[in-house]
N, CA, C and O atoms as a GROMACS GRO file, in nm:
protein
  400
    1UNK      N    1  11.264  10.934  15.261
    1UNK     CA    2  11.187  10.977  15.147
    1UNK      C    3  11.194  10.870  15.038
    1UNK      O    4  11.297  10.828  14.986
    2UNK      N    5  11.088  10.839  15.017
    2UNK     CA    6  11.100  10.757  14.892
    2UNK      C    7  11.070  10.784  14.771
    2UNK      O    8  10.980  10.867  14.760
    3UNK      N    9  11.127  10.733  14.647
    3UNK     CA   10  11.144  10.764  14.523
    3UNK      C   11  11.026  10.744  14.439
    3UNK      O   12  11.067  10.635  14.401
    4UNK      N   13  10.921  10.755  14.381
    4UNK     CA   14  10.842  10.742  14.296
    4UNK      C   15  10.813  10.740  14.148
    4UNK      O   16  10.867  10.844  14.110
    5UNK      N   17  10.770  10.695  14.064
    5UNK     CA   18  10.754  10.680  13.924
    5UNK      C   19  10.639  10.790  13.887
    5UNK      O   20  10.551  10.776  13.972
    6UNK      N   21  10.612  10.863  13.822
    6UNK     CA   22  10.521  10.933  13.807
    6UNK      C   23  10.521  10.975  13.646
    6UNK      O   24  10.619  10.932  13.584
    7UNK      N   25  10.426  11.051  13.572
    7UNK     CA   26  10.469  11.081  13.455
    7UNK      C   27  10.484  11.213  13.437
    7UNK      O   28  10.441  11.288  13.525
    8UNK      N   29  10.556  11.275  13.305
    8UNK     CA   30  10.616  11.365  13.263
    8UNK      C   31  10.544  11.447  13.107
    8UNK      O   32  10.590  11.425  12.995
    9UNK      N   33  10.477  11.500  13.122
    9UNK     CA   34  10.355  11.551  12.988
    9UNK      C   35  10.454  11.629  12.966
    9UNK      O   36  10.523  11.636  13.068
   10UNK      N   37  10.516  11.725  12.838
   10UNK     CA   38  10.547  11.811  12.798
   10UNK      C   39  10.466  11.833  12.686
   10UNK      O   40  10.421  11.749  12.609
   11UNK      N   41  10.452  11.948  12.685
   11UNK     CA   42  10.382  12.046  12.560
   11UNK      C   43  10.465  12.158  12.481
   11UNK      O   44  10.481  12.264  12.541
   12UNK      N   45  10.511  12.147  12.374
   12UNK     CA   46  10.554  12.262  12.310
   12UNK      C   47  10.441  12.329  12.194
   12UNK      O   48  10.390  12.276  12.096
   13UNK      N   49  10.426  12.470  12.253
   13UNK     CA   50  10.329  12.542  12.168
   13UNK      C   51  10.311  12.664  12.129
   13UNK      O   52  10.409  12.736  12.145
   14UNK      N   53  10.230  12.705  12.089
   14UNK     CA   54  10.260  12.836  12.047
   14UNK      C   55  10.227  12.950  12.182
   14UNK      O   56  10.118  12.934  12.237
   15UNK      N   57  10.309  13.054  12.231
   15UNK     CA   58  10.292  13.140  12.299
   15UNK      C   59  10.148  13.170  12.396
   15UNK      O   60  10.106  13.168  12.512
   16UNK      N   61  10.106  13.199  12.245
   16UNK     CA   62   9.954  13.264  12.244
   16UNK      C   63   9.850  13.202  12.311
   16UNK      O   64   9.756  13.271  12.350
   17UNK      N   65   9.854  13.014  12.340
   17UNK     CA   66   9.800  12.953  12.418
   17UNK      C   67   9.788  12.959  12.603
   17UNK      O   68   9.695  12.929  12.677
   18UNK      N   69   9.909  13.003  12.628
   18UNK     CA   70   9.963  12.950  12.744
   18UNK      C   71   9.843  12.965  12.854
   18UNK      O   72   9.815  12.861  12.914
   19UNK      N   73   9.782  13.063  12.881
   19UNK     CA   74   9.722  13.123  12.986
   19UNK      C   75   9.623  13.010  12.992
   19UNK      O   76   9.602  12.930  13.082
   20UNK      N   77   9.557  13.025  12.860
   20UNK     CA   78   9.414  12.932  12.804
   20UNK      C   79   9.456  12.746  12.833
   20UNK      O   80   9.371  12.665  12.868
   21UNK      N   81   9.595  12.714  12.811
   21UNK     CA   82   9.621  12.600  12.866
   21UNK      C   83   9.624  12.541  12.974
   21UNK      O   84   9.577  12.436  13.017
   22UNK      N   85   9.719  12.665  13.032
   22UNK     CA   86   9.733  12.622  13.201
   22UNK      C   87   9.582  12.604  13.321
   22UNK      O   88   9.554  12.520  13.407
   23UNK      N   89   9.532  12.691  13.286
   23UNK     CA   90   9.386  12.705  13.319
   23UNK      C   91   9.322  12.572  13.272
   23UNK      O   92   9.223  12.530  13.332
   24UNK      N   93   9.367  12.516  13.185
   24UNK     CA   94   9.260  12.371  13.167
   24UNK      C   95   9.339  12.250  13.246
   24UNK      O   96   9.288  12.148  13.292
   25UNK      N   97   9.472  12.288  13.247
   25UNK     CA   98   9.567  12.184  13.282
   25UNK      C   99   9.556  12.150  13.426
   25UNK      O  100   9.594  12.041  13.469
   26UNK      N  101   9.499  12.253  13.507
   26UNK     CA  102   9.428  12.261  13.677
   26UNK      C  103   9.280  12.196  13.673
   26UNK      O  104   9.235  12.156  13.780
   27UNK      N  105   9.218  12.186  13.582
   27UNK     CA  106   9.129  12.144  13.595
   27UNK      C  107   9.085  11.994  13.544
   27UNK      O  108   8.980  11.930  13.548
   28UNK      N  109   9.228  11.967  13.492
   28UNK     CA  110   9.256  11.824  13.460
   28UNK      C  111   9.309  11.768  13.576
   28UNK      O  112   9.308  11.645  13.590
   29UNK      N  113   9.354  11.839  13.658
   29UNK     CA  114   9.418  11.715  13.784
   29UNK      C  115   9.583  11.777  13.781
   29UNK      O  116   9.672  11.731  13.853
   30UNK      N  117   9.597  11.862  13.709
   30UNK     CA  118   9.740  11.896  13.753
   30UNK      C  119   9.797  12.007  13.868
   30UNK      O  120   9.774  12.128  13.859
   31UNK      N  121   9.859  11.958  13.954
   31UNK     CA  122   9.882  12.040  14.025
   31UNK      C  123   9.947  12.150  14.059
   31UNK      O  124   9.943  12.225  14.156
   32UNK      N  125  10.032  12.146  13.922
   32UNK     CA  126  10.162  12.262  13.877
   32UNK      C  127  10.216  12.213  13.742
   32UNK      O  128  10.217  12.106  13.680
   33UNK      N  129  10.272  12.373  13.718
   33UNK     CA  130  10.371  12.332  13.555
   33UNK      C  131  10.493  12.401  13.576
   33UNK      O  132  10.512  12.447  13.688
   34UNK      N  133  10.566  12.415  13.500
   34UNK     CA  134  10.678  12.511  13.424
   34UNK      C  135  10.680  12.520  13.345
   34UNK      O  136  10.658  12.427  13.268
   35UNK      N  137  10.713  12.651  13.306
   35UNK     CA  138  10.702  12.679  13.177
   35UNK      C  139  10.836  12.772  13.150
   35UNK      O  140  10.880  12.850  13.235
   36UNK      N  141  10.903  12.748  13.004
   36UNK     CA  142  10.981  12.832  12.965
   36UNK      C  143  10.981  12.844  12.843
   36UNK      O  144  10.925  12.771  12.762
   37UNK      N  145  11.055  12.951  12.819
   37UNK     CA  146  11.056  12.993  12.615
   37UNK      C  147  11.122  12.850  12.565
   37UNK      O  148  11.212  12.786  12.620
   38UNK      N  149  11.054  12.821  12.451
   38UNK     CA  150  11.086  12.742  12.342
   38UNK      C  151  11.163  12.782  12.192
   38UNK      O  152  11.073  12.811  12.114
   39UNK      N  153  11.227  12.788  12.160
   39UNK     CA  154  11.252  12.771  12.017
   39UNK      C  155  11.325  12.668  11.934
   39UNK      O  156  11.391  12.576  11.983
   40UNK      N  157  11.304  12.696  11.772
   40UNK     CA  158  11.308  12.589  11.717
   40UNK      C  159  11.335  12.563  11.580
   40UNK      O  160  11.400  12.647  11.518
   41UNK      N  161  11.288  12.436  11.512
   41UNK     CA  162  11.221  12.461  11.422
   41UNK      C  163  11.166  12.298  11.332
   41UNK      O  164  11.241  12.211  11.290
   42UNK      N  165  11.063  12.300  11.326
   42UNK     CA  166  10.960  12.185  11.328
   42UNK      C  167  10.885  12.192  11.198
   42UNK      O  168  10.903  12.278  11.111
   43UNK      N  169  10.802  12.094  11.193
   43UNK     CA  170  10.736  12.099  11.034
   43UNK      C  171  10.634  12.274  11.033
   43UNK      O  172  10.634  12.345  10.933
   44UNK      N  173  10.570  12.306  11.142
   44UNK     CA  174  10.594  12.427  11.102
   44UNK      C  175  10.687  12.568  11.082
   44UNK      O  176  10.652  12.686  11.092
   45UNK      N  177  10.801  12.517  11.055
   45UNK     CA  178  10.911  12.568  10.973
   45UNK      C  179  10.996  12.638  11.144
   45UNK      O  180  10.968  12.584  11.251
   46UNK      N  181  11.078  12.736  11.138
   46UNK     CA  182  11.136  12.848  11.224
   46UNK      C  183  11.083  12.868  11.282
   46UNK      O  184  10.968  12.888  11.246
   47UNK      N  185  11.122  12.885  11.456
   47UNK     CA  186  11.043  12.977  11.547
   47UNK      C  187  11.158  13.014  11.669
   47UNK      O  188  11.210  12.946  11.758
   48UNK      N  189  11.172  13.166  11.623
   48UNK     CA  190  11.302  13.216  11.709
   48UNK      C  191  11.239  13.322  11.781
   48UNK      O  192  11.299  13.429  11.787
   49UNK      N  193  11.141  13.311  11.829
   49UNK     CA  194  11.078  13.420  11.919
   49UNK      C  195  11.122  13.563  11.861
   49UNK      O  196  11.100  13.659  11.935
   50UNK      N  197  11.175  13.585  11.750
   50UNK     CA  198  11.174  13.743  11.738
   50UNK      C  199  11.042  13.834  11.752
   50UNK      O  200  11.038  13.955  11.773
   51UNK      N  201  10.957  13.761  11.737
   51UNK     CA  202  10.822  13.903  11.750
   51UNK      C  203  10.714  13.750  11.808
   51UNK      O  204  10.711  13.632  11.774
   52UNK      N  205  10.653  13.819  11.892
   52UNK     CA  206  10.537  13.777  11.975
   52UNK      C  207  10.434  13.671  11.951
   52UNK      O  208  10.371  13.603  12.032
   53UNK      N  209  10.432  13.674  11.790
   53UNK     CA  210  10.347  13.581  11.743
   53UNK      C  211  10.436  13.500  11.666
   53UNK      O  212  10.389  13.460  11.559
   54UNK      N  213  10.551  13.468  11.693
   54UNK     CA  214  10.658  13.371  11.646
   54UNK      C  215  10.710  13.285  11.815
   54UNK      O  216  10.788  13.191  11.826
   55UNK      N  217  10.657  13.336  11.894
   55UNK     CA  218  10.685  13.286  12.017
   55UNK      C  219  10.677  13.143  12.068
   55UNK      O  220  10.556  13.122  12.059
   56UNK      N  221  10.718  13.056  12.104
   56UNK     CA  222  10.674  12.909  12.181
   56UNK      C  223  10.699  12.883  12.316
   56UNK      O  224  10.797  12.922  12.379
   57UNK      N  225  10.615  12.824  12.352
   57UNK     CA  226  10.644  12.808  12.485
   57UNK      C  227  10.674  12.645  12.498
   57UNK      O  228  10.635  12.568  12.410
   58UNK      N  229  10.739  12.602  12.604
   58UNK     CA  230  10.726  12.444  12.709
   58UNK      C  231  10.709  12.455  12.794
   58UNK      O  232  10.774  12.531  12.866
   59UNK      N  233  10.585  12.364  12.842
   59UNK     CA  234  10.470  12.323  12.967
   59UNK      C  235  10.497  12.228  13.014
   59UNK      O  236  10.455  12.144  12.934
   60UNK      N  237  10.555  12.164  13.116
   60UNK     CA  238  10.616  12.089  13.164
   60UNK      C  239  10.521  12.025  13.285
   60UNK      O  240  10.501  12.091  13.387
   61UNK      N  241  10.480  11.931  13.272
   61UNK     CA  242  10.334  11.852  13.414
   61UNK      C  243  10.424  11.739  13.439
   61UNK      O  244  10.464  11.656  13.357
   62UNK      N  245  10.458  11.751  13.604
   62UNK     CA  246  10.453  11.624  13.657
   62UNK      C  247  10.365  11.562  13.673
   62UNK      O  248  10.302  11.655  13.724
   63UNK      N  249  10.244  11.419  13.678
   63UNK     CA  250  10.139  11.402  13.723
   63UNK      C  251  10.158  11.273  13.735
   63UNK      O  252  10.266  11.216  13.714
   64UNK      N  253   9.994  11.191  13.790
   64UNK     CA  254  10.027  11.057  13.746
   64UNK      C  255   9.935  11.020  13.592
   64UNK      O  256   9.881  11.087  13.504
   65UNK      N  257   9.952  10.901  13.617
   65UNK     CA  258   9.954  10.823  13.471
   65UNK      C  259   9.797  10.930  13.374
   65UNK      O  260   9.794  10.999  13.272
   66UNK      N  261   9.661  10.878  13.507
   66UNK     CA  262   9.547  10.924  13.471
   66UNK      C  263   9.580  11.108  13.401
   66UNK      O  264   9.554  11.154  13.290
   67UNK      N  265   9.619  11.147  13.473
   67UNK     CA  266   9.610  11.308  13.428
   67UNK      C  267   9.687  11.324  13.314
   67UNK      O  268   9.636  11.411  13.244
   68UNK      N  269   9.790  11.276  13.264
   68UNK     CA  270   9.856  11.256  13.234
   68UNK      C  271   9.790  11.256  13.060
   68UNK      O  272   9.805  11.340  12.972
   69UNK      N  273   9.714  11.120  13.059
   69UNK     CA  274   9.620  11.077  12.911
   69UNK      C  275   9.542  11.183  12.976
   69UNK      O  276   9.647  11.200  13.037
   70UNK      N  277   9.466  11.266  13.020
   70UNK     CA  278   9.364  11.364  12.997
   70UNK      C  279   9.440  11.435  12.947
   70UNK      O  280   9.416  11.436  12.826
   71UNK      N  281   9.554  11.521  12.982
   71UNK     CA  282   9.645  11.600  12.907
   71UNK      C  283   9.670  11.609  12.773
   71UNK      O  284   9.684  11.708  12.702
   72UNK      N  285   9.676  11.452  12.740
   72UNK     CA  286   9.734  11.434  12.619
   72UNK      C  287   9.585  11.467  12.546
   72UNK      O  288   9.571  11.572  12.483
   73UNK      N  289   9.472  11.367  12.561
   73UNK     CA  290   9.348  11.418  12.489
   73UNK      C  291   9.295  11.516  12.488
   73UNK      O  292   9.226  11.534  12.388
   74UNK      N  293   9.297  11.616  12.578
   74UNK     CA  294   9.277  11.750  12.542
   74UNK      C  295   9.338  11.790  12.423
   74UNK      O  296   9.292  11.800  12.309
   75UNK      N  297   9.463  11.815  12.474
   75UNK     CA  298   9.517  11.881  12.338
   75UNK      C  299   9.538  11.846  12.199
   75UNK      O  300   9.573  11.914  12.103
   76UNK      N  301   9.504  11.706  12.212
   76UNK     CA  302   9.456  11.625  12.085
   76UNK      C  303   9.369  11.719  11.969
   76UNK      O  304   9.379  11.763  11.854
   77UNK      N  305   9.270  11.715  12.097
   77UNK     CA  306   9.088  11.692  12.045
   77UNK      C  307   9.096  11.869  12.030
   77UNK      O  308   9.070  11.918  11.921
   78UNK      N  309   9.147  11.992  12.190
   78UNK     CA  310   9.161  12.099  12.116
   78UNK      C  311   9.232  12.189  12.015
   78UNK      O  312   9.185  12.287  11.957
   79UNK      N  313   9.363  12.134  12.004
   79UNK     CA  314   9.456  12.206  11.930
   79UNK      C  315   9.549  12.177  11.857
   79UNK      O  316   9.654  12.240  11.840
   80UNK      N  317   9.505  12.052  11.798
   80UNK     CA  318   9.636  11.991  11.720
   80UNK      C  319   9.572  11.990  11.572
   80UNK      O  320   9.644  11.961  11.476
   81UNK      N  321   9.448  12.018  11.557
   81UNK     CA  322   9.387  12.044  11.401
   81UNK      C  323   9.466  12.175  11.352
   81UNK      O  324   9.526  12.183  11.245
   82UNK      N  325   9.454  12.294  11.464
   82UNK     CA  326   9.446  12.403  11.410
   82UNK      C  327   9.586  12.561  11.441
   82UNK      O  328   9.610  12.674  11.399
   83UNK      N  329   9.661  12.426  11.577
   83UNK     CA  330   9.779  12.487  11.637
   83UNK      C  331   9.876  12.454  11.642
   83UNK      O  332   9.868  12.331  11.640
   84UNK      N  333  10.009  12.491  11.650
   84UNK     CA  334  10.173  12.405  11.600
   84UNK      C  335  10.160  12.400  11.756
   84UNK      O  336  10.142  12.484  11.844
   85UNK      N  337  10.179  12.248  11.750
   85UNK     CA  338  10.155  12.198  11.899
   85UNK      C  339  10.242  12.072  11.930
   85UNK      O  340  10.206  11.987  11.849
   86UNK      N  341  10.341  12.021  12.010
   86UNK     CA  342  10.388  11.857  12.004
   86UNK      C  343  10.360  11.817  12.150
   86UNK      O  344  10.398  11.884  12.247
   87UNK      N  345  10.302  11.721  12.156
   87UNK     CA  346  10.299  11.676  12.304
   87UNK      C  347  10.374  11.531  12.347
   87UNK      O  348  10.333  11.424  12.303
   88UNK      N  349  10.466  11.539  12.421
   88UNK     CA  350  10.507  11.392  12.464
   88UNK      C  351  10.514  11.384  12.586
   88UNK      O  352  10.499  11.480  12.660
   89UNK      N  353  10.542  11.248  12.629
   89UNK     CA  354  10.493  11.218  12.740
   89UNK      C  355  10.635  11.110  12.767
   89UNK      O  356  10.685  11.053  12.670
   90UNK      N  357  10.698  11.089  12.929
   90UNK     CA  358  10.767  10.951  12.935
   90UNK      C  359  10.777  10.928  13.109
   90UNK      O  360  10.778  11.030  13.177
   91UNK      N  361  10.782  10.821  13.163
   91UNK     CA  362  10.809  10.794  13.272
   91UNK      C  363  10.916  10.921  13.336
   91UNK      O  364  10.993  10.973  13.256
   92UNK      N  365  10.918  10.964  13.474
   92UNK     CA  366  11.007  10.978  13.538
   92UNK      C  367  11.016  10.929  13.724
   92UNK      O  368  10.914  10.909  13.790
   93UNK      N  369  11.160  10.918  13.782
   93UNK     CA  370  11.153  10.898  13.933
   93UNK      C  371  11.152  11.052  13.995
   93UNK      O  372  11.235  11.137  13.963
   94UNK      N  373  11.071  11.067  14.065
   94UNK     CA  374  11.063  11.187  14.166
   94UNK      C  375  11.102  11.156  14.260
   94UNK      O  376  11.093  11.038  14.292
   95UNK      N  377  11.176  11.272  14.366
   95UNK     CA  378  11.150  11.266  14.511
   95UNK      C  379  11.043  11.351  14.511
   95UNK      O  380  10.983  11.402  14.417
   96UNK      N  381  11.022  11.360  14.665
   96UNK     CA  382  10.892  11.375  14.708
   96UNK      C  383  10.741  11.418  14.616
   96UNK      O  384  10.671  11.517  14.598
   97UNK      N  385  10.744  11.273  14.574
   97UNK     CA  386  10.635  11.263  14.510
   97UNK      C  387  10.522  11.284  14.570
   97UNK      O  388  10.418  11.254  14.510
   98UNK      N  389  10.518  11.330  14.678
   98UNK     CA  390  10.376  11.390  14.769
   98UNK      C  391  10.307  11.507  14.683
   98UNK      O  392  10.186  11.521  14.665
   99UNK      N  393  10.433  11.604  14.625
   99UNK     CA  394  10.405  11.742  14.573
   99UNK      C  395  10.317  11.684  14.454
   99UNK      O  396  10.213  11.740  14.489
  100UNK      N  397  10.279  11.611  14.334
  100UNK     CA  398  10.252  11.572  14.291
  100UNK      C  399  10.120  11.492  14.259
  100UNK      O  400  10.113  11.423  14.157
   0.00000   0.00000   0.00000
């Protein structure tokens, strides 16, 4: 098995997105995510998941490079005017980078 370079999108966002994200994130070229509760607290202040609309999530895309910048410009262009949103991105080595 050999080792591969691939990239690593993470998204931290608000709850309320998730469904509406993941659904675009398949149609960008990704082939899977993970996701788990987030909390925090960022220039939009506290977020300890106590009630539903204080919630965050992290979206986690292995992909390559290309899907990768679509990822990022999406959420640019849809939700960073108007949603507490951070997206980063960095190299990682996979095994079986086939899944991918």
């Amino acid at each position: 098995m050999t080792d591969k370079t691939k990239t690593l999108v993470t998204l931290v966002t608000e709850a309320s997105l998730e469904s509406k994200i993941c659904r675009q994130l398949e149609r960008l070229g990704a082939t899977g995510y993970t996701i788990t509760d987030a909390r925090g607290k960022g220039s939009q202040g506290s977020r300890d998941g106590g009630w539903d609309a204080d919630k965050n999530v992290r979206i986690e895309v292995i992909c390559a490079d290309a899907v990768a910048t679509a990822i990022t410009e999406f959420a640019q262009s849809e939700y960073f005017e108007n949603f507490a949103m951070v997206v980063y991105s960095h190299p990682v080595t996979v095994s079986r980078a086939v899944k991918f």
